[in-house]
N, CA, C and O atoms as a GROMACS GRO file, in nm:
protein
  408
    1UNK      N    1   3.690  -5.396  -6.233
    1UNK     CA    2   3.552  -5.375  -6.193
    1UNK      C    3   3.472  -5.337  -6.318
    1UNK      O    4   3.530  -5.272  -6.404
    2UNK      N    5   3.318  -5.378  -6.339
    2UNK     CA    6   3.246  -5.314  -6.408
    2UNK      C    7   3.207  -5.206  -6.416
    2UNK      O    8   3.233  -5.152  -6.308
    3UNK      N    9   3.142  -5.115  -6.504
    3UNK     CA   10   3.096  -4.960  -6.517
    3UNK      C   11   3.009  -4.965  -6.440
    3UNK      O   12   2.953  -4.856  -6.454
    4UNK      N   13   2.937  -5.042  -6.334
    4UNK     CA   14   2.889  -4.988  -6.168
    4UNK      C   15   2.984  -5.000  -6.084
    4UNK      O   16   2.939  -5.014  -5.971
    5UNK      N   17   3.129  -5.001  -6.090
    5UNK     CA   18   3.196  -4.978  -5.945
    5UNK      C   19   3.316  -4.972  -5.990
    5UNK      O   20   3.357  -5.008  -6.100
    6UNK      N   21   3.384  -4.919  -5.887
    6UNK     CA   22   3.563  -4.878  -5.947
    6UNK      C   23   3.632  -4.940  -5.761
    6UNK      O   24   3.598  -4.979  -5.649
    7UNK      N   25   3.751  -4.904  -5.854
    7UNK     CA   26   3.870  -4.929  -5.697
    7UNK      C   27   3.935  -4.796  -5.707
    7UNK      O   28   3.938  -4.730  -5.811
    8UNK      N   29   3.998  -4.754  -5.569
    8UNK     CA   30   4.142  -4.702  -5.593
    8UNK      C   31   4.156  -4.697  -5.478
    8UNK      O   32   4.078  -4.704  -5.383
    9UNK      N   33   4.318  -4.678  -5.495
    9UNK     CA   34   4.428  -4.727  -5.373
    9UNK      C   35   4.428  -4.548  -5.323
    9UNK      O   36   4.420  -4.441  -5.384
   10UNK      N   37   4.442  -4.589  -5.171
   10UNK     CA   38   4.498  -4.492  -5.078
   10UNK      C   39   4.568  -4.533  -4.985
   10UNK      O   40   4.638  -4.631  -5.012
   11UNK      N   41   4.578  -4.468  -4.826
   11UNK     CA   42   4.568  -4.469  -4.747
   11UNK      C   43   4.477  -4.555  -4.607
   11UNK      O   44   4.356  -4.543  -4.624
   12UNK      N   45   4.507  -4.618  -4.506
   12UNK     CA   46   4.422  -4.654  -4.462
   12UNK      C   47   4.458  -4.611  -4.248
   12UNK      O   48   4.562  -4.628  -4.184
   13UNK      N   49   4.348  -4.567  -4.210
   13UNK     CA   50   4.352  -4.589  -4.028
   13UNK      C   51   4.236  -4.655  -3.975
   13UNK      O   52   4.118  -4.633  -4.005
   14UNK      N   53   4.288  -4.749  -3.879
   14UNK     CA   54   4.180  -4.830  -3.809
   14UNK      C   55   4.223  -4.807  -3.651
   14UNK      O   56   4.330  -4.834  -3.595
   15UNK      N   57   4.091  -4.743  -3.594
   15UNK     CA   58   4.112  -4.705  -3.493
   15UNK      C   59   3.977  -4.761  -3.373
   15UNK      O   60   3.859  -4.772  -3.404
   16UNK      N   61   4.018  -4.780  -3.280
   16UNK     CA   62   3.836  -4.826  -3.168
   16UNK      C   63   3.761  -4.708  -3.185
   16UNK      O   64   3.794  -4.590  -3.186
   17UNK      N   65   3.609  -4.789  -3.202
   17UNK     CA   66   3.522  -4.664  -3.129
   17UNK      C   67   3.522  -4.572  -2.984
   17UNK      O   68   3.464  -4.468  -2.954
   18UNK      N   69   3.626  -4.670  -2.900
   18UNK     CA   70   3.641  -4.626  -2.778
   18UNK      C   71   3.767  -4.659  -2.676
   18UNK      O   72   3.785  -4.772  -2.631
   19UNK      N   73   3.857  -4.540  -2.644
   19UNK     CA   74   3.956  -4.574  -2.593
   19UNK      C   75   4.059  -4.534  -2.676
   19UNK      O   76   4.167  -4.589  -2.652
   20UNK      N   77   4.055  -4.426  -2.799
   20UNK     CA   78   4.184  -4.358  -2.875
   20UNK      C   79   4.257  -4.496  -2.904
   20UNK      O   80   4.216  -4.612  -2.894
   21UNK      N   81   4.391  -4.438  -2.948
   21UNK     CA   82   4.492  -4.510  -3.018
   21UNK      C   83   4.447  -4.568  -3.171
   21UNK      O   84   4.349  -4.534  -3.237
   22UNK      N   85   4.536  -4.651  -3.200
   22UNK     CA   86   4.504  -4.693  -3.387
   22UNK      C   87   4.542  -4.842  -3.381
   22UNK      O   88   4.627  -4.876  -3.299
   23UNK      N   89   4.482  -4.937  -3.465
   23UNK     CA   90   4.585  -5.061  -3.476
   23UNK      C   91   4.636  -5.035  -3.616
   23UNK      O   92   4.756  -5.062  -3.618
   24UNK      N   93   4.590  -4.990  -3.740
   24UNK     CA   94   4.706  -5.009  -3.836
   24UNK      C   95   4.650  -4.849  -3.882
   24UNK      O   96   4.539  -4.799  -3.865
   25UNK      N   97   4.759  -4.799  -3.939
   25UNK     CA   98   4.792  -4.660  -3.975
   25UNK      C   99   4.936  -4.713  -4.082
   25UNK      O  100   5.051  -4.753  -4.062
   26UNK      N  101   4.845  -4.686  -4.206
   26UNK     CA  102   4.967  -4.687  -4.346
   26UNK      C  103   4.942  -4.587  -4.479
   26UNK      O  104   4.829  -4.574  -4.527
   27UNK      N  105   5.000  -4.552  -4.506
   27UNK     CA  106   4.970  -4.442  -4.654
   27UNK      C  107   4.930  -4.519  -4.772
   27UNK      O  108   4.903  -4.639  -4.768
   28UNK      N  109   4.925  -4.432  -4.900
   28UNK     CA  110   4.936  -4.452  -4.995
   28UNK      C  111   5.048  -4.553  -5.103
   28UNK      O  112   5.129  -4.496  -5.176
   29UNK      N  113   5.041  -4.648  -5.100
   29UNK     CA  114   4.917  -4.698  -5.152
   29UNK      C  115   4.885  -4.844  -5.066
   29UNK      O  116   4.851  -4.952  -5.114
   30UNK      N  117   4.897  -4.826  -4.987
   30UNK     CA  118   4.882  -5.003  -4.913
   30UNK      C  119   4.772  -5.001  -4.879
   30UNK      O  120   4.757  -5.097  -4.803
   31UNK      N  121   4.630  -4.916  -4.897
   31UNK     CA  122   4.482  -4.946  -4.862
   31UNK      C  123   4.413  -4.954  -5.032
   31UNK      O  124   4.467  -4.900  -5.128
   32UNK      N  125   4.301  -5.026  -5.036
   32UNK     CA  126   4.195  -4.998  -5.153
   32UNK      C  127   4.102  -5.040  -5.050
   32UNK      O  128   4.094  -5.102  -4.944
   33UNK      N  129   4.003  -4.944  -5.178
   33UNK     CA  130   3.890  -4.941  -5.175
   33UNK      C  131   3.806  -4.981  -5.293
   33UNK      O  132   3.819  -4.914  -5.395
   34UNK      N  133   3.735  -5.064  -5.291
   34UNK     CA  134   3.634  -5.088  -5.409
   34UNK      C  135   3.509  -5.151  -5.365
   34UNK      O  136   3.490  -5.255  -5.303
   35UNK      N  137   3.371  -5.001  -5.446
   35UNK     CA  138   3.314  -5.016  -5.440
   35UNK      C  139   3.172  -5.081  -5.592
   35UNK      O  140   3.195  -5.133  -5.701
   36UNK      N  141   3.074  -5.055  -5.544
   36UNK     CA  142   2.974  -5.077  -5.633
   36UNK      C  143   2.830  -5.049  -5.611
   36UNK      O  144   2.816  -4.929  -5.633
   37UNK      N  145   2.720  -5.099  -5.579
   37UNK     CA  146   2.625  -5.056  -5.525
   37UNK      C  147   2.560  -5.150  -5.423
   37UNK      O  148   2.447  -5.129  -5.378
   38UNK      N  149   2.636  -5.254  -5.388
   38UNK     CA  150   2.630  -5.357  -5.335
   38UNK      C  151   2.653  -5.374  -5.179
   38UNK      O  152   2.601  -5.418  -5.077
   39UNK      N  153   2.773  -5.309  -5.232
   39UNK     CA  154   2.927  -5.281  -5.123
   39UNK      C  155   2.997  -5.207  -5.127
   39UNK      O  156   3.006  -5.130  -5.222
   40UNK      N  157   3.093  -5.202  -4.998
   40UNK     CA  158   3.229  -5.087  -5.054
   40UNK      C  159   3.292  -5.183  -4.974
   40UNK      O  160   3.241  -5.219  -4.868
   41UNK      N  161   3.423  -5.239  -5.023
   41UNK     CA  162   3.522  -5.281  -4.924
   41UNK      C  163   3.630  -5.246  -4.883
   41UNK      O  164   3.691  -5.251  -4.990
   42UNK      N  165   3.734  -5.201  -4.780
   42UNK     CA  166   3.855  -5.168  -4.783
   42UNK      C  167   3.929  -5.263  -4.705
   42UNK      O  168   3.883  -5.324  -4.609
   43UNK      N  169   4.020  -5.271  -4.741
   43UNK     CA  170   4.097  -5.366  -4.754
   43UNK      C  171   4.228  -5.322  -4.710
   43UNK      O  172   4.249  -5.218  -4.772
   44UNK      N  173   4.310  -5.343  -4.648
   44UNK     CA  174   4.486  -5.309  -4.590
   44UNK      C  175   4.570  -5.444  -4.536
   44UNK      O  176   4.517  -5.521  -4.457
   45UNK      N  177   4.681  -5.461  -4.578
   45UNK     CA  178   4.759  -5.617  -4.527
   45UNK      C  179   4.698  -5.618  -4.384
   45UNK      O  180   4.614  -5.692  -4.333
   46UNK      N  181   4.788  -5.478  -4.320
   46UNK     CA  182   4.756  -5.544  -4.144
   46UNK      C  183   4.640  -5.528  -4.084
   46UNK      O  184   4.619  -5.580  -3.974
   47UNK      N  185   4.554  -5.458  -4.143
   47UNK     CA  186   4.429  -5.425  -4.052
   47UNK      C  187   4.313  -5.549  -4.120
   47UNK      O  188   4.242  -5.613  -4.043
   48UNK      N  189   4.308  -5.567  -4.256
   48UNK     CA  190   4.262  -5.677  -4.323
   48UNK      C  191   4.173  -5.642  -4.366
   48UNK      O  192   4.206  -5.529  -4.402
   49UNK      N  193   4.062  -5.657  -4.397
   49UNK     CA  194   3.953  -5.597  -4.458
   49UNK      C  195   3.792  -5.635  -4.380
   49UNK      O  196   3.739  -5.725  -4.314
   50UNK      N  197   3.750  -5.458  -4.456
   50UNK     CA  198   3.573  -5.417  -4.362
   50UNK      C  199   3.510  -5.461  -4.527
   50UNK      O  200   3.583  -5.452  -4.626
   51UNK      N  201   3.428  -5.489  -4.532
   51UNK     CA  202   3.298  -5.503  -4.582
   51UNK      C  203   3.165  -5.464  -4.544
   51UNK      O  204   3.088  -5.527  -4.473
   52UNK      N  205   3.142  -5.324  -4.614
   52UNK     CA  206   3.011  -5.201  -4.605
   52UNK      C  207   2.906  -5.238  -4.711
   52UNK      O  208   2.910  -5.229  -4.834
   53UNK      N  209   2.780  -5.297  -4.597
   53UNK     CA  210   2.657  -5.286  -4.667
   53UNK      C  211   2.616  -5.195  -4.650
   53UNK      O  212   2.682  -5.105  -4.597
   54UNK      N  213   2.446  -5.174  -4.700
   54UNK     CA  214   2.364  -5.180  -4.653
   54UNK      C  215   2.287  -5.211  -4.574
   54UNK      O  216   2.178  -5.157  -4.590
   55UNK      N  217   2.298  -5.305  -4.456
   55UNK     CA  218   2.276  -5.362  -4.356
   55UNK      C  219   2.320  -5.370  -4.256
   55UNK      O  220   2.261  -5.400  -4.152
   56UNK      N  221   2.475  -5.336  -4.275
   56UNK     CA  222   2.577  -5.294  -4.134
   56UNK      C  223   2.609  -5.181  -4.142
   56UNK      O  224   2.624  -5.151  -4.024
   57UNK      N  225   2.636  -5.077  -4.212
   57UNK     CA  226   2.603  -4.928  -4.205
   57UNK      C  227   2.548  -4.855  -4.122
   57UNK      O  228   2.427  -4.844  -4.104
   58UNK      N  229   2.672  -4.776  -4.042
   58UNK     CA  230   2.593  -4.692  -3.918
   58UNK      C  231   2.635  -4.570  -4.062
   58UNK      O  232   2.544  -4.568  -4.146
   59UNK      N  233   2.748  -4.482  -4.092
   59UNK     CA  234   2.765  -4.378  -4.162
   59UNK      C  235   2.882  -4.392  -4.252
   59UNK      O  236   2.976  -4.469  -4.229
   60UNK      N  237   2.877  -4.344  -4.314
   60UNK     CA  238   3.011  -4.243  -4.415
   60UNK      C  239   2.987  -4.139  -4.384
   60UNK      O  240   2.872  -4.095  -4.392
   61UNK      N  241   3.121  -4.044  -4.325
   61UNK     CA  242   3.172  -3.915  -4.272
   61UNK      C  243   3.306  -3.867  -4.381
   61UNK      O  244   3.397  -3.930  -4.437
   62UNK      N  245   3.278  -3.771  -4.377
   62UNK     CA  246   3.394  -3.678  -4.397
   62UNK      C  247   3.508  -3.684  -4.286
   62UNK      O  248   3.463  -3.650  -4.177
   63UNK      N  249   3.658  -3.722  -4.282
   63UNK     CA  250   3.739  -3.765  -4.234
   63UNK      C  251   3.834  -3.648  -4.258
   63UNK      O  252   3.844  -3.629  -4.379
   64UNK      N  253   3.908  -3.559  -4.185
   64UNK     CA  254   3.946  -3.462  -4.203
   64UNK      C  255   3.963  -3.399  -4.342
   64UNK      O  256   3.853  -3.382  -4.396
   65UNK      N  257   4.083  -3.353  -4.425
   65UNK     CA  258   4.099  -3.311  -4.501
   65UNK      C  259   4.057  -3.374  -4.636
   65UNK      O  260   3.985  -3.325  -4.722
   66UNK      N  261   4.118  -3.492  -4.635
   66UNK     CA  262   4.137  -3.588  -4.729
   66UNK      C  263   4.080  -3.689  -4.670
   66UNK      O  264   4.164  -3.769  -4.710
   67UNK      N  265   4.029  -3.735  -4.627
   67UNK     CA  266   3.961  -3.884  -4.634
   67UNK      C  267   3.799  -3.892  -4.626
   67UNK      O  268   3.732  -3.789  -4.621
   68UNK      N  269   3.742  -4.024  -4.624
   68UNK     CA  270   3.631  -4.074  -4.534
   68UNK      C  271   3.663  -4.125  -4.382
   68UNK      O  272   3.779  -4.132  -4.341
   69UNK      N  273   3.580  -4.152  -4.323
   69UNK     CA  274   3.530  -4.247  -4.182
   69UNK      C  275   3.397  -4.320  -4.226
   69UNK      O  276   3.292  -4.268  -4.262
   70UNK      N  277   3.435  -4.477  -4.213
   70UNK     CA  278   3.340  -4.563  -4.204
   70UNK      C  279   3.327  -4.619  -4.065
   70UNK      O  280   3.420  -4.652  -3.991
   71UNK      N  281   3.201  -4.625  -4.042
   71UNK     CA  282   3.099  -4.657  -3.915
   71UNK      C  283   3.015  -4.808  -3.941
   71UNK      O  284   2.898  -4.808  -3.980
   72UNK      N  285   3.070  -4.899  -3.922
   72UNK     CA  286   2.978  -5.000  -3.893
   72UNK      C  287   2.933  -5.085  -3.831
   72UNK      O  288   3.011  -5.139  -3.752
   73UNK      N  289   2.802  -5.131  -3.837
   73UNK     CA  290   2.742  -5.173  -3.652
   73UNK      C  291   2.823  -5.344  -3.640
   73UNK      O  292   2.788  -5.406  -3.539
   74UNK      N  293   2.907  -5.405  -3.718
   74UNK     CA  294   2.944  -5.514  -3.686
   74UNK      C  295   3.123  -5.546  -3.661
   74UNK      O  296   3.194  -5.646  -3.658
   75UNK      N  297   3.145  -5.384  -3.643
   75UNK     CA  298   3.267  -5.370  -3.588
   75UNK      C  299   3.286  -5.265  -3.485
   75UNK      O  300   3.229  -5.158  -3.461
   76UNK      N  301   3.365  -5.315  -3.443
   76UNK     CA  302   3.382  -5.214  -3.294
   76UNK      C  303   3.546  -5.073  -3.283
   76UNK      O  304   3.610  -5.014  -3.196
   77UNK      N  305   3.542  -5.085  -3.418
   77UNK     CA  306   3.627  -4.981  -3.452
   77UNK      C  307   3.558  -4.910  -3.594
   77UNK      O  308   3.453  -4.938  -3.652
   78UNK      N  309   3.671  -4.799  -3.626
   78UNK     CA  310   3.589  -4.692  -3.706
   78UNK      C  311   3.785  -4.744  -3.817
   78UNK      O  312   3.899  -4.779  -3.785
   79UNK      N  313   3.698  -4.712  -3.962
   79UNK     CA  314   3.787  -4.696  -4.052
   79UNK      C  315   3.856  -4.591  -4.102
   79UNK      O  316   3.776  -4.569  -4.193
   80UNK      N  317   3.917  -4.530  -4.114
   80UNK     CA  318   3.931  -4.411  -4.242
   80UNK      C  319   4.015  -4.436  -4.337
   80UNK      O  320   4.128  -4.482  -4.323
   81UNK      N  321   3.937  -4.394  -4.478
   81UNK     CA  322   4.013  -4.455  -4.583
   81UNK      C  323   4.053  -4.270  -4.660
   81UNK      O  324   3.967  -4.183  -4.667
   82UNK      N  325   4.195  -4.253  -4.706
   82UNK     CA  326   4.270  -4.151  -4.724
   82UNK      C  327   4.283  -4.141  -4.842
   82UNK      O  328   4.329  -4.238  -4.903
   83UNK      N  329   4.245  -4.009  -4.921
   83UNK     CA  330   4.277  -4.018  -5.063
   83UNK      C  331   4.336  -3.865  -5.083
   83UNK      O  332   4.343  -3.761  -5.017
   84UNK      N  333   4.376  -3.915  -5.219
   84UNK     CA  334   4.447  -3.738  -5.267
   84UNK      C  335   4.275  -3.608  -5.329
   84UNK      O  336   4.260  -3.489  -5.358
   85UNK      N  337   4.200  -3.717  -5.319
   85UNK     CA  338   4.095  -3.668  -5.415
   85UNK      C  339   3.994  -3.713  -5.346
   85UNK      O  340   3.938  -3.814  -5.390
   86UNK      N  341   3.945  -3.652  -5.228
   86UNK     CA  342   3.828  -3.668  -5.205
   86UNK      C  343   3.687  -3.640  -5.245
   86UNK      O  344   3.603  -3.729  -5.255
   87UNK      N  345   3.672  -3.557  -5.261
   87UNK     CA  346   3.591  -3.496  -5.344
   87UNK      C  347   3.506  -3.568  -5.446
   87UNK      O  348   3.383  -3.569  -5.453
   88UNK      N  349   3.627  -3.650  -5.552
   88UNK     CA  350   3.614  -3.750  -5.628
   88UNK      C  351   3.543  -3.837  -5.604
   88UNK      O  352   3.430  -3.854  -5.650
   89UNK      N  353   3.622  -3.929  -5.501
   89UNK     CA  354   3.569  -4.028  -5.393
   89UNK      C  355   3.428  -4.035  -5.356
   89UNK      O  356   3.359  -4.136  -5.353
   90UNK      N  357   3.385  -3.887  -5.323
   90UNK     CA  358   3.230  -3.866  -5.268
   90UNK      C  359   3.191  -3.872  -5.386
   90UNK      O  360   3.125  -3.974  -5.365
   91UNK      N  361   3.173  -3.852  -5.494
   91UNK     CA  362   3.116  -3.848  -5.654
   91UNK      C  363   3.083  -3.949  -5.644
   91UNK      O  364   2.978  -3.995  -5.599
   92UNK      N  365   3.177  -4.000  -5.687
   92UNK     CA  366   3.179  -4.174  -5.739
   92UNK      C  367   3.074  -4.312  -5.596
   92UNK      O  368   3.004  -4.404  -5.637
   93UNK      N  369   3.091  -4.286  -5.469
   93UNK     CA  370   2.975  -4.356  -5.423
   93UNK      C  371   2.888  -4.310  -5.451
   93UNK      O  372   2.797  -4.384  -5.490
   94UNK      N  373   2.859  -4.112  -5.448
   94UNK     CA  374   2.694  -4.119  -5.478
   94UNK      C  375   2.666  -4.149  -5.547
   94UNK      O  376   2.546  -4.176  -5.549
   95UNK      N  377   2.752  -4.176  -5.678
   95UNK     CA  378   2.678  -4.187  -5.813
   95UNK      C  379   2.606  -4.346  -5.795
   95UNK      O  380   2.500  -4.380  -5.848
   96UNK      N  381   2.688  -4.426  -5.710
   96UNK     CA  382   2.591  -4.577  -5.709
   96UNK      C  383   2.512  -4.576  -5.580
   96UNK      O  384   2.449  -4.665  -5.523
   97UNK      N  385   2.531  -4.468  -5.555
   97UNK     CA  386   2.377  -4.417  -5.452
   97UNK      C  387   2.450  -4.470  -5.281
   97UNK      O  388   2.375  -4.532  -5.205
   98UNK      N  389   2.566  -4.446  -5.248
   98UNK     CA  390   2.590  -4.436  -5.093
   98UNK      C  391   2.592  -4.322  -5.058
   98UNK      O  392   2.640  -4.250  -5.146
   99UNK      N  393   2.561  -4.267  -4.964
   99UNK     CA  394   2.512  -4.177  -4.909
   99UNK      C  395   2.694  -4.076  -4.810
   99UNK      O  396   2.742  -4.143  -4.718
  100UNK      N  397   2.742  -3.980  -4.831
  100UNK     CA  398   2.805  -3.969  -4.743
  100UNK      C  399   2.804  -3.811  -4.662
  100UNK      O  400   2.814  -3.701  -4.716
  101UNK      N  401   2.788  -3.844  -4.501
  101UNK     CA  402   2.770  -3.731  -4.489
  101UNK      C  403   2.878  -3.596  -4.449
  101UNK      O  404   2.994  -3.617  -4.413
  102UNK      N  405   2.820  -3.458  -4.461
  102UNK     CA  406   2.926  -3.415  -4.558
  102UNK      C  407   2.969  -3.316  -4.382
  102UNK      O  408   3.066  -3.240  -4.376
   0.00000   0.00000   0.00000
């Protein structure tokens, strides 16, 4: 990636907005994430990959300890992407200006 956007590998859960349960739940390192100011995408073999605009963007949440939750209006499930370093994580989108709430 260029010096507007990075990757790194985590964790990934994909779960419905409605009705509990998960379809893919895997650790470190079988999810990435890479963003920029464009996009953020995450990506996992079995769940396959979300693509986050600006335009399909309901939120970025704080996801328990360690992760995010992505919300977007053109999927009917919620993401969470798992890192050792969240904190980090939140840095690095705001710095290309995504918003996450805390």
């Amino acid at each position: 990636m260029d010096a507007r956007g990075f990757s790194i590998r985590g964790g990934i859960r994909v779960v419905p907005k409605v009705g509990g349960g998960f379809r893919a739940d895997s650790g470190w390192p079988m999810a990435r994430l890479r963003a920029d100011q464009d996009s953020i995408t995450l990506r996992e073999i079995w769940a396959g990959t979300l693509a986050v605009t600006a335009d399909n963007l309901i939120a970025i949440r704080r996801w328990r300890e360690g992760g995010l939750e992505f919300e977007v209006a053109d999927h009917d499930e919620l993401w969470m992407f798992r890192t050792l370093n969240v904190d980090r994580l939140v840095n690095r989108l705001a710095a290309l200006g995504w918003i996450v709430e805390r």
